[in-house]
N, C-alpha and C positions, 0 to 999 in steps of 0.2 A: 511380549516380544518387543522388543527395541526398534524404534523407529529409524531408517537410513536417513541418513544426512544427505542432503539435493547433492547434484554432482557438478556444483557448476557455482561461481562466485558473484555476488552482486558489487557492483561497480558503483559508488553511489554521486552522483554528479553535484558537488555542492552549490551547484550555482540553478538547481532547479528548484526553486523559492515553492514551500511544499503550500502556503497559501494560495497558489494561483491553482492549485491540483484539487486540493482536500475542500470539500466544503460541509460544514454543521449548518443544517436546517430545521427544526420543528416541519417544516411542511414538505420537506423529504424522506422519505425512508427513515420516520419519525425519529428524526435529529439525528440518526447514525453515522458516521463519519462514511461519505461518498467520494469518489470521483465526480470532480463538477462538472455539471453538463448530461449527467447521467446517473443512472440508481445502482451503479456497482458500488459497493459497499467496499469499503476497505478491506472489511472481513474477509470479502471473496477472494480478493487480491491475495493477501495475505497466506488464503489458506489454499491456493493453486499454486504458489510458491512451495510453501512448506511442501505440497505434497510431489513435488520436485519437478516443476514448468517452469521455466527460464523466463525471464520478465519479456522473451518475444513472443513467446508462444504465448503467455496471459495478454499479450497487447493484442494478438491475431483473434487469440478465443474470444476477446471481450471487445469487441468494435463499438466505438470507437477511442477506444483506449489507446496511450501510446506509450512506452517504453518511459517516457517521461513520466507519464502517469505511474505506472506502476512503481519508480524509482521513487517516487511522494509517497509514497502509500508505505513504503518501506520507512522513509523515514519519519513519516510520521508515528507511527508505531515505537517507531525510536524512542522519538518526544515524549511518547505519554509514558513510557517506561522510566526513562529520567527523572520523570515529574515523581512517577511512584516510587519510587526509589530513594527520593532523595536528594536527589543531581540535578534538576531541572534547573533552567535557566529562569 
């Protein structure tokens, strides 16, 4: 059965520098890519989106996450698909 597509657009702010958001640690949530400051996983991020929460509602759900956050998370995602792809910078 085919997955719906979220019903709402993400806005992506380029002036929110996705290093001050995203952090890799070996001694966090064994190197997985986080929200700094916290053990949300990008992955969560990611997949509260997908399954169709608006980056306020993921910022509300995941305290102390903010709207910024989630916008990183997005674009970091971004990045590493670039990379895979071929396109990365």
């Amino acid at each position: 059965m085919p997955v719906a597509a979220p019903q709402f657009t993400i806005r992506l702010d380029p002036m929110i520098p996705v290093e001050e958001h995203i952090m890799l640690d070996p001694a966090v949530c064994h190197g997985k890519p986080c929200i700094r400051g916290t053990r949300v996983l990008v992955s969560v991020v990611l997949d509260a989106l997908a399954a169709g929460h608006t980056p306020a509602e993921v910022a509300s759900d995941y305290p102390p996450l903010t709207e910024g956050d989630v916008q990183a998370a997005v674009r970091f995602a971004s990045a590493i698909m670039e990379r895979v792809n071929g396109n990365g910078r």
